[in-house]
DRENSE-484407 format. One record per residue (C-alpha): residue number from 0; residue in three letters; x, y, z. Coordinates in nm, 3 decimals, decimal comma, always signed. Example, Ala and Ser with C-alpha at 12.3 -4.5 7.8 and 13.67 -1.06 7.14 Angstrom:
BEGIN
k:r:xx:yy:zz
0:Ala:+1,230:-0,450:+0,780
1:Ser:+1,367:-0,106:+0,714
//
This chain:
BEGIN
k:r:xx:yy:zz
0:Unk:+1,432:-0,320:-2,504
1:Unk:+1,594:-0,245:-2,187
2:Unk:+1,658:-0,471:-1,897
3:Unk:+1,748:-0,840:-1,862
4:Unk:+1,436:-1,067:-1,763
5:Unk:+1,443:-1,359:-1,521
6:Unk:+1,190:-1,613:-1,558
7:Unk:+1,010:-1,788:-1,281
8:Unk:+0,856:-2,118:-1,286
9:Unk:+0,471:-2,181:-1,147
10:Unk:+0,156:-1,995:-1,127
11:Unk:+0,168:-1,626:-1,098
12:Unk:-0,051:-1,480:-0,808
13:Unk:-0,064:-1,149:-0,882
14:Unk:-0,024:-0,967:-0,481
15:Unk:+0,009:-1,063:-0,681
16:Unk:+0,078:-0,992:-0,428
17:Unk:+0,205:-1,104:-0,720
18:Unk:+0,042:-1,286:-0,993
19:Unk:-0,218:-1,518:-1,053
20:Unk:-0,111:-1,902:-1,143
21:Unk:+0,013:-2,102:-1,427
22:Unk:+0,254:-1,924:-1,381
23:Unk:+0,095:-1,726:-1,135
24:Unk:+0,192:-1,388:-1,062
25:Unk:+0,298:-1,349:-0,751
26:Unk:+0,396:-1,614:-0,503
27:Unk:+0,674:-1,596:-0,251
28:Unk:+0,815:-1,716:-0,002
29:Unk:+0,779:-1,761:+0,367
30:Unk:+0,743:-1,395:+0,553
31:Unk:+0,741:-1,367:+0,936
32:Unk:+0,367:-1,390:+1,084
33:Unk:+0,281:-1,067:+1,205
34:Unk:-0,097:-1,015:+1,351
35:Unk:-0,280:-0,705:+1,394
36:Unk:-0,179:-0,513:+1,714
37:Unk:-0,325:-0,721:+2,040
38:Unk:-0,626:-0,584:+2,199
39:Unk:-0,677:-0,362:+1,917
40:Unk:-1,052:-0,371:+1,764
41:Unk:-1,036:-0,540:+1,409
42:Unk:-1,101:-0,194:+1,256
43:Unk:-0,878:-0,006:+1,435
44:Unk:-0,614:-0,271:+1,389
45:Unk:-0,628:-0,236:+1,004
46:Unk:-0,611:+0,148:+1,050
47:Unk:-0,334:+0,109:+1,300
48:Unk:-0,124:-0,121:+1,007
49:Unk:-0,173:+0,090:+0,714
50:Unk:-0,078:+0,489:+0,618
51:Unk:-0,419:+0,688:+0,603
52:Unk:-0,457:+0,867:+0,274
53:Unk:-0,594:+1,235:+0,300
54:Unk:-0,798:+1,335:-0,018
55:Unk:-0,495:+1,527:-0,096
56:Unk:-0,333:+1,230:-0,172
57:Unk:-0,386:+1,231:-0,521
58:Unk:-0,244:+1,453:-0,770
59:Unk:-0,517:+1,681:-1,012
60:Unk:-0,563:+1,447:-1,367
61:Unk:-0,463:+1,756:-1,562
62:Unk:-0,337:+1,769:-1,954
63:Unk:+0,014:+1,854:-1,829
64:Unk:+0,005:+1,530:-1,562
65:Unk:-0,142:+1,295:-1,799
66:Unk:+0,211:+1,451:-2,075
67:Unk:+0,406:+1,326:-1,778
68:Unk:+0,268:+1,014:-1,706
69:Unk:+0,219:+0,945:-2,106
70:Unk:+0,633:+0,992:-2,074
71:Unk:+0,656:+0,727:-1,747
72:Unk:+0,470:+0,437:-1,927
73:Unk:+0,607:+0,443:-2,243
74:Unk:+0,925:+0,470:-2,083
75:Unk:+0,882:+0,190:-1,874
76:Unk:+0,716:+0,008:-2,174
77:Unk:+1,062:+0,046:-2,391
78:Unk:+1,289:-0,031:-2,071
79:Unk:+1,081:-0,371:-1,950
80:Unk:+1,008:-0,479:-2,309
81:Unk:+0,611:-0,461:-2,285
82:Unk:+0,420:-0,468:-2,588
83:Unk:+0,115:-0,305:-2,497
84:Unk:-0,071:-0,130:-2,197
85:Unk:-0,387:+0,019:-2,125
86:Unk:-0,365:+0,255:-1,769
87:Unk:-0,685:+0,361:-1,583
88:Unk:-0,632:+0,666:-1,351
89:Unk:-0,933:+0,847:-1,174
90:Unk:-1,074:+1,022:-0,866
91:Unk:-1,376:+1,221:-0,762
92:Unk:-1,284:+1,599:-0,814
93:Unk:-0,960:+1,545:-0,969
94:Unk:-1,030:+1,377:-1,359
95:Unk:-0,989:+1,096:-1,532
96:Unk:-0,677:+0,925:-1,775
97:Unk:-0,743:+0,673:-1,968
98:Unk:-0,500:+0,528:-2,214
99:Unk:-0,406:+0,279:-2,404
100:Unk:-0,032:+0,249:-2,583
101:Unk:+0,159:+0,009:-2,792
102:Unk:+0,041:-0,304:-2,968
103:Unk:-0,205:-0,577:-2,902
104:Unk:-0,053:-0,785:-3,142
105:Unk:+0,314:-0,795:-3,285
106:Unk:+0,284:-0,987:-3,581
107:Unk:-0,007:-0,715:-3,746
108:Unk:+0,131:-0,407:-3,534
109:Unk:-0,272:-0,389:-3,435
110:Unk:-0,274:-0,136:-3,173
111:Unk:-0,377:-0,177:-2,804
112:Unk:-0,682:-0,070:-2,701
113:Unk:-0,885:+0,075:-2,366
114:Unk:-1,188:-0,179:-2,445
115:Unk:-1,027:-0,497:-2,451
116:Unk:-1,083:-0,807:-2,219
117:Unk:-0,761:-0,938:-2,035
118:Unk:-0,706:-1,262:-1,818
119:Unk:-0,636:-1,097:-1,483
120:Unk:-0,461:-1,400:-1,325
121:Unk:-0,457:-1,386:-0,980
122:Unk:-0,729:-1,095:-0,938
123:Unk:-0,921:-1,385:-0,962
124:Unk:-0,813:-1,429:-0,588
125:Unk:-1,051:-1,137:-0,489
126:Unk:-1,375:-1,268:-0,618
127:Unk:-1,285:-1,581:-0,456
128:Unk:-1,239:-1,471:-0,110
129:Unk:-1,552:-1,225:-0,179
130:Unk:-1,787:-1,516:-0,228
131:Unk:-1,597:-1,726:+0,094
132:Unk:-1,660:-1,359:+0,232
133:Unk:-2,067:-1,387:+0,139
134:Unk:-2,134:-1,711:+0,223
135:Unk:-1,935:-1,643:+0,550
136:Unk:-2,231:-1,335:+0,618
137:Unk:-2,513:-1,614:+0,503
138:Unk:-2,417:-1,837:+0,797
139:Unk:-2,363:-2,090:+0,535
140:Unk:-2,008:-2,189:+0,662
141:Unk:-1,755:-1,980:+0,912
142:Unk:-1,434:-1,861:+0,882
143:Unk:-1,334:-2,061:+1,190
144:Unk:-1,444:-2,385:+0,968
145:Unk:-1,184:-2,646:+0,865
146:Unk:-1,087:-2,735:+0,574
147:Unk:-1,149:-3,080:+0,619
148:Unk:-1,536:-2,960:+0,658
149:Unk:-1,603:-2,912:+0,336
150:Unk:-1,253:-3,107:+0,106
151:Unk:-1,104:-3,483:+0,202
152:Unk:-0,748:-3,601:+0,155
153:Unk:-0,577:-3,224:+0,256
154:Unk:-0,328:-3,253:+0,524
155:Unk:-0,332:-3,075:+0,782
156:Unk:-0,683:-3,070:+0,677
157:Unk:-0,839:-3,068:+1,040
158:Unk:-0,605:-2,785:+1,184
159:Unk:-0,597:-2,545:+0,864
160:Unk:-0,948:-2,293:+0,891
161:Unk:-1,085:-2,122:+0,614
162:Unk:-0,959:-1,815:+0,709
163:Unk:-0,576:-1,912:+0,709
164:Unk:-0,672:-2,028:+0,352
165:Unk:-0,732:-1,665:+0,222
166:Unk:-0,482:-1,528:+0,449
167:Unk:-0,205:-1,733:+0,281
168:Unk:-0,140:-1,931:+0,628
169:Unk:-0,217:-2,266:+0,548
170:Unk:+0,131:-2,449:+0,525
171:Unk:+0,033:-2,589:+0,193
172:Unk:+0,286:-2,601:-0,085
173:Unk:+0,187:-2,439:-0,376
174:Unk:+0,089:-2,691:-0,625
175:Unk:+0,208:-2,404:-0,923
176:Unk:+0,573:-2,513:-0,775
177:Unk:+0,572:-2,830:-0,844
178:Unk:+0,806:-2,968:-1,096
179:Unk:+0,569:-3,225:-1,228
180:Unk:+0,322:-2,927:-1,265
181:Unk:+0,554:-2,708:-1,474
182:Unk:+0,663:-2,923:-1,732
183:Unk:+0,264:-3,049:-1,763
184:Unk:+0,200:-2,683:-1,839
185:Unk:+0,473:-2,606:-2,046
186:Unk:+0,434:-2,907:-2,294
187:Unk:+0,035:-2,937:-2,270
188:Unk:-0,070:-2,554:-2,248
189:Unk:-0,387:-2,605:-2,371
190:Unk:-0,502:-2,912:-2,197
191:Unk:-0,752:-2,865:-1,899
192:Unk:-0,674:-2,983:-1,563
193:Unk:-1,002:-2,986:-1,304
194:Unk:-0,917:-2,896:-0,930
195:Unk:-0,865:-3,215:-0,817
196:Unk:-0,564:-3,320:-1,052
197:Unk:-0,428:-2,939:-0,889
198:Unk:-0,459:-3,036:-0,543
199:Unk:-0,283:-3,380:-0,614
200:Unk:+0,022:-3,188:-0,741
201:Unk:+0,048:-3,004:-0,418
202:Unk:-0,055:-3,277:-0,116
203:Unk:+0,256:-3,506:-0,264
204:Unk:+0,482:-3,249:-0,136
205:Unk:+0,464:-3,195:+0,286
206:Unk:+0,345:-2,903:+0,413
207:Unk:+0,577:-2,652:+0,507
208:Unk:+0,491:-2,492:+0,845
209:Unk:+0,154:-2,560:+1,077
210:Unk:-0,158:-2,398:+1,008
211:Unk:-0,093:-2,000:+1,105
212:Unk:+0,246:-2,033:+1,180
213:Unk:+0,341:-1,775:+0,918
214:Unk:+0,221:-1,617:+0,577
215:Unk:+0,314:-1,787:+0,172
216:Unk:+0,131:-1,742:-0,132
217:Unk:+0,004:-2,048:-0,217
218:Unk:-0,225:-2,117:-0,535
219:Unk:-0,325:-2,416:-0,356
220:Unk:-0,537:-2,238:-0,106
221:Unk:-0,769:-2,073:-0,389
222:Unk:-0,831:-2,392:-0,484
223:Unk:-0,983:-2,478:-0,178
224:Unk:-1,175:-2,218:-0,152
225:Unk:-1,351:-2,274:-0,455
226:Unk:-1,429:-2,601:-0,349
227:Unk:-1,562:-2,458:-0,079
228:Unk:-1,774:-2,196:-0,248
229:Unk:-1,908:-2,466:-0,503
230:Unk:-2,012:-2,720:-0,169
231:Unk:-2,154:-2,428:+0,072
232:Unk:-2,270:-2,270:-0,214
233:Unk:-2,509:-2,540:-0,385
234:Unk:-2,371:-2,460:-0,753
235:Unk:-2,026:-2,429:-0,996
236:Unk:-1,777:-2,171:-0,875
237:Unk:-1,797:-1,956:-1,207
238:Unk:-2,222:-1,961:-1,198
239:Unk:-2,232:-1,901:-0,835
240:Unk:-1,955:-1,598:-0,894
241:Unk:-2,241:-1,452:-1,129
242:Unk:-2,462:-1,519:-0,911
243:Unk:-2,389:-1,341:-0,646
244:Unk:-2,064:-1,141:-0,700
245:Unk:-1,991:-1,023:-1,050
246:Unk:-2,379:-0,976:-1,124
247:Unk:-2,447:-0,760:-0,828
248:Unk:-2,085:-0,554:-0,852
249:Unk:-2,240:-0,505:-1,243
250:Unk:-1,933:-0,614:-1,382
251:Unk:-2,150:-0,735:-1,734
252:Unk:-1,760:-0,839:-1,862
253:Unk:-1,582:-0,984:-1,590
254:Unk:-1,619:-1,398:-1,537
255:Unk:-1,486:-1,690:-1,475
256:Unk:-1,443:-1,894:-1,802
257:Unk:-1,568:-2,321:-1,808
258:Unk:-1,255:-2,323:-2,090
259:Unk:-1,053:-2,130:-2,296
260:Unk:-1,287:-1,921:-2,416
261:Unk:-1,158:-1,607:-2,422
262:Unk:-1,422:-1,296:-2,558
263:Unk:-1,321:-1,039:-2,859
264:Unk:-1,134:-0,819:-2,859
265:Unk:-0,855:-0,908:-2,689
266:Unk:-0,475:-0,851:-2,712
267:Unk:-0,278:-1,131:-2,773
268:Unk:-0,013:-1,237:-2,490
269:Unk:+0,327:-1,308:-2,488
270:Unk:+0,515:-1,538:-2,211
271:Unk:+0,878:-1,642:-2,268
272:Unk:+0,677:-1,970:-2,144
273:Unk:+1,004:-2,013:-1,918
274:Unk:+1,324:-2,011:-2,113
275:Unk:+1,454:-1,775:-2,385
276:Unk:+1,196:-1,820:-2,659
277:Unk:+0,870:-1,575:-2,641
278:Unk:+0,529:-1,772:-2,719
279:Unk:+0,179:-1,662:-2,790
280:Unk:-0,022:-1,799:-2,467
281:Unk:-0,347:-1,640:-2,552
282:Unk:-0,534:-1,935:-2,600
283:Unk:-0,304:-2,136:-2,339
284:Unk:-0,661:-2,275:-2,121
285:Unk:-0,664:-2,102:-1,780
286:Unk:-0,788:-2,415:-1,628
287:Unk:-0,470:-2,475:-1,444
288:Unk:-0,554:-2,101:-1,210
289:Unk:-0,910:-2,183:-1,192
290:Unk:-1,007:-2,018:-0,856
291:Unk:-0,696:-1,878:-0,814
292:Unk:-0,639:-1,686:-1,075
293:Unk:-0,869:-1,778:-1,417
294:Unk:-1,104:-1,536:-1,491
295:Unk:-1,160:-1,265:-1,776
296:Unk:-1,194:-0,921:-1,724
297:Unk:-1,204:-0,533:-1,904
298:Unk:-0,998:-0,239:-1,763
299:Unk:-1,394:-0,061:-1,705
300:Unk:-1,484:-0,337:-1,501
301:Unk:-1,201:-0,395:-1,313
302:Unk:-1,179:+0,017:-1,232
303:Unk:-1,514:-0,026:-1,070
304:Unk:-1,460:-0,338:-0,902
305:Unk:-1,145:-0,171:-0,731
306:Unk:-1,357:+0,046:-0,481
307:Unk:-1,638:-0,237:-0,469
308:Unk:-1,354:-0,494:-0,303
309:Unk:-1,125:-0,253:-0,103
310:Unk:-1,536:-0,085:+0,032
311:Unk:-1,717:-0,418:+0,091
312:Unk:-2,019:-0,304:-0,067
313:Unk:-2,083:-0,679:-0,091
314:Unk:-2,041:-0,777:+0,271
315:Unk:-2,054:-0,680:+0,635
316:Unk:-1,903:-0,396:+0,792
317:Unk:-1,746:-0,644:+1,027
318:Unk:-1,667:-0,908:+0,772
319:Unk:-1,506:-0,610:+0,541
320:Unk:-1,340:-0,497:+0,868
321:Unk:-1,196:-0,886:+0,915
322:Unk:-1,083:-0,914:+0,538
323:Unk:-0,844:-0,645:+0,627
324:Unk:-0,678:-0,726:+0,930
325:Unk:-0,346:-0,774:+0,809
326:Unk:-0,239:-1,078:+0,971
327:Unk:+0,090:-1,065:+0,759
328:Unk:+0,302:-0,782:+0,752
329:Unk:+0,606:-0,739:+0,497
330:Unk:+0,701:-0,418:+0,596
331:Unk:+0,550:-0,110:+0,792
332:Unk:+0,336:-0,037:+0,499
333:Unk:+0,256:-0,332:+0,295
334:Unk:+0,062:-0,624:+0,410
335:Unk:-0,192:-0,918:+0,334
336:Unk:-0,525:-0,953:+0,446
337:Unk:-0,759:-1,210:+0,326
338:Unk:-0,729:-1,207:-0,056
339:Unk:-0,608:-0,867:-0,053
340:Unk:-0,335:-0,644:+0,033
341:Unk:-0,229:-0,294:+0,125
342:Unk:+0,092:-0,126:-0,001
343:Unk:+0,137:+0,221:+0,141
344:Unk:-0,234:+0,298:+0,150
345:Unk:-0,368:+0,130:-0,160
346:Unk:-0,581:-0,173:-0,135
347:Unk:-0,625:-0,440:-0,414
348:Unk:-0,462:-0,705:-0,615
349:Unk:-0,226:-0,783:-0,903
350:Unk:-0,278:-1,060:-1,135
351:Unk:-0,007:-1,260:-1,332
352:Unk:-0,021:-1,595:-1,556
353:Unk:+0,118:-1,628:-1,879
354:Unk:+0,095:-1,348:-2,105
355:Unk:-0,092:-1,095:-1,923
356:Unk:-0,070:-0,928:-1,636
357:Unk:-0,310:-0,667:-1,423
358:Unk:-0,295:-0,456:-1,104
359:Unk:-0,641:-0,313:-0,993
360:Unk:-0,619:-0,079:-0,668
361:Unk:-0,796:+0,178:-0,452
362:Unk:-0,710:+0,460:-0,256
363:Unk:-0,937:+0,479:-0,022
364:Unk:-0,955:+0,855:+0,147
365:Unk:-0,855:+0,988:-0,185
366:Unk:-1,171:+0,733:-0,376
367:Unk:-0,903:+0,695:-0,639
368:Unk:-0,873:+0,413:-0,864
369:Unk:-0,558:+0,257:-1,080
370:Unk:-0,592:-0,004:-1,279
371:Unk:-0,283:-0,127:-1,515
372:Unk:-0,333:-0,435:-1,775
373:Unk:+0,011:-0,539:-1,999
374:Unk:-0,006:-0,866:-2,286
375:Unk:+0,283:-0,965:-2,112
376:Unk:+0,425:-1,159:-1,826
377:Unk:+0,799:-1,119:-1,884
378:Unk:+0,989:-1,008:-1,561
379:Unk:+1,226:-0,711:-1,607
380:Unk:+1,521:-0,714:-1,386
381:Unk:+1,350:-0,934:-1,099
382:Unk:+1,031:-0,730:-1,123
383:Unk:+0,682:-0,784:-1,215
384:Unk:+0,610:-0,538:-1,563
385:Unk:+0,314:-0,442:-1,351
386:Unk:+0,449:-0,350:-1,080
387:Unk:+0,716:-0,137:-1,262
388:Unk:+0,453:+0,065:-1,481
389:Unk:+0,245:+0,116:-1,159
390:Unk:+0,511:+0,206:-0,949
391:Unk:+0,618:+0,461:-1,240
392:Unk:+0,241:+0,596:-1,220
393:Unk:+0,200:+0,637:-0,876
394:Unk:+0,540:+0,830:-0,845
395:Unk:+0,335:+1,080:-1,033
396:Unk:-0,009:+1,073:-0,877
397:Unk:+0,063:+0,970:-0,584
398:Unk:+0,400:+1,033:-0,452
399:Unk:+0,343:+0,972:-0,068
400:Unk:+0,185:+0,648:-0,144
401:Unk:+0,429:+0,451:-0,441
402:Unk:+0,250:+0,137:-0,540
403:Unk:+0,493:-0,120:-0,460
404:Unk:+0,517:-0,535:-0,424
405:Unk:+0,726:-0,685:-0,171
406:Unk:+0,996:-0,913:-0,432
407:Unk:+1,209:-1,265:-0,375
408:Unk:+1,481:-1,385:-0,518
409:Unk:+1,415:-1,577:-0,838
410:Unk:+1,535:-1,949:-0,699
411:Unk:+1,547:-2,238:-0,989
412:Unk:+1,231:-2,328:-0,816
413:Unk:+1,045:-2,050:-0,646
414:Unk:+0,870:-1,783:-0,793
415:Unk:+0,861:-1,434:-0,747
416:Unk:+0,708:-1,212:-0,497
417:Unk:+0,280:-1,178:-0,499
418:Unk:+0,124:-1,097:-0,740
419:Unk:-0,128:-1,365:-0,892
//
């Protein structure tokens, strides 16, 4: 195994851009605040922000593509020390690849498999929003709300909307940074923790910048939102996500689990659970990413619920149209909109927590889909493993647009880039 690993502390959030939480996958720190061009209309503001795909934008799924991108993953697999992978590649008029490789579990050598469910860590992040996003078409709440509205005892709790919440603009520190929070984790893995005990981690720390001032992951702010979903809505986050998102995507395996429940089959996952020693964390209980980045998922799901979220087939025009307004901007071609982002014309997520990790993504022009899921959550040279074996991918299918992840450094205690 190839490459030295760096461990970060907290939940992963998976924009992860980054990760998803416990440990999320992706969190980062503070970027500049950078808001859709001014007098631009919202939809020709997200156009304006991002490269446009042409359906030429991805490569033919032929036998001699799929030899070279069988050669990029298990390359990347041996250099980043991943254990198993299953990669999802499609698009109308150009084929399919499908493919699972390694193992699922080291100690029988059982092999990985296309069929398996995966905790997809800070994916989770997408449904979320999706249902603020619903609710927001219902008239049951607006965007515009605050936070105070709906959750008492959050500072800032009168200034901070709903919408800086899933635009990562709140201020709030991320409770998955917490010191207090880590080593509960770490020595209590499987012990639940409701919302509430969450939030309390976070509001003993001060906010770090006024509401909209400028753009950091925060797990905190999915935990709002769920809140919010479970008052506005009238029932439990993970029956109301049923309800109203994962039933109508028809997504029959995707959900977000009361426990640690965790459906066969499934791989088993592998953290180095911060320090040197690599743990089995597949029956850690996800309670700690609840909203943010909990729930259970398949690669077949998650492939169709990668044009269903970057389309809004669920919402609005206009509320689709807001979601992607990329009010933060990393670079020219990577950004974050509201629990979603856009690097170099791909729209989507990654998921991180520990043991697993998950990108899910959509080219939009092109109507092709990637979706990557690893039984690990060990960084490789400061990068996400998921990030690496997309990026590897994409240089294949997609050359002009390289699926990429802005990074941080990896402070004693900050986290890497988004991912969750």
């Amino acid at each position: 195994m190839g490459g030295s690993r760096a461990r970060r502390r907290g939940v992963y959030p998976g924009v992860a851009l980054v990760a998803a939480l416990a440990l999320p996958a992706s969190t980062g720190a503070a970027y500049a605040a950078q808001g859709p061009p001014g007098g631009l209309p919202v939809a020709s503001a997200v156009l304006a922000a991002q490269p446009t795909p042409s359906a030429d934008a991805f490569g033919s799924l032929t036998p001699e593509v799929a030899e070279r991108l069988d050669a990029a993953v298990r390359r990347t697999m041996r250099e980043a020390g991943i254990p198993g992978a299953v990669v999802s590649l499609s698009a109308p008029g150009k084929g399919e690849y499908l493919r699972a490789f390694g193992v699922a579990d080291k100690a029988t050598g059982a092999p990985m498999e296309t069929g398996f469910h995966t905790r997809i860590g800070s994916e989770t992040k997408t449904f979320t929003v999706t249902a603020i996003l619903e609710l927001a078409d219902r008239g049951a709440l607006s965007l515009d709300d605050p936070i105070a509205k709906y959750v008492e005892g959050v500072p800032n709790g009168g200034k901070i909307t709903l919408r800086d919440l899933a635009d990562m603009r709140s201020g709030l520190f991320n409770y998955t940074e917490d010191d207090a929070f880590g080593k509960q984790l770490m020595a209590h893995p499987r012990e639940p923790l409701t919302p509430r005990q969450l939030l309390d981690y976070s509001f003993r720390h001060p906010v770090n910048f006024q509401p909209n001032a400028q753009f950091e992951y925060s797990n905190t702010n999915l935990i709002l939102l769920g809140l919010v979903v479970e008052k506005a809505g009238g029932q439990p986050l993970h029956d109301f996500l049923r309800e109203n998102v994962t039933g109508p995507a028809g997504l029959p395996d995707t959900f977000l689990p009361t426990g640690a429940e965790f459906p066969e089959p499934h791989a088993q996952g592998y953290t180095d659970g911060g320090g040197s020693t690599e743990e089995n964390a597949t029956d850690w209980n996800p309670s700690w990413a609840w909203a943010a980045g909990a729930m259970i998922s398949t690669v077949r799901d998650l492939r169709s619920w990668a044009r269903t979220v970057a389309t809004g087939t669920l919402l609005e025009p206009e509320t689709q149209a807001q979601r992607l307004v990329p009010r933060s901007k990393f670079d020219a071609s990577i950004a974050y909109g509201m629990g979603i982002f856009l690097t170099n014309g791909w729209v989507g997520h990654n998921g991180s927590l520990p043991g697993y990790e998950s990108v899910t993504m959509y080219l939009p022009k092109a109507q092709a889909t990637m979706v990557v899921v690893l039984n690990t959550d060990d960084v490789s040279d400061g990068q996400e493993p998921s990030t690496l074996v997309a990026s590897a991918v994409t240089r294949i299918v997609s050359p002009d647009h390289v699926y990429t992840v802005p990074t941080t450094p990896v402070a004693p205690s900050a986290k890497p880039s988004p991912s969750s």
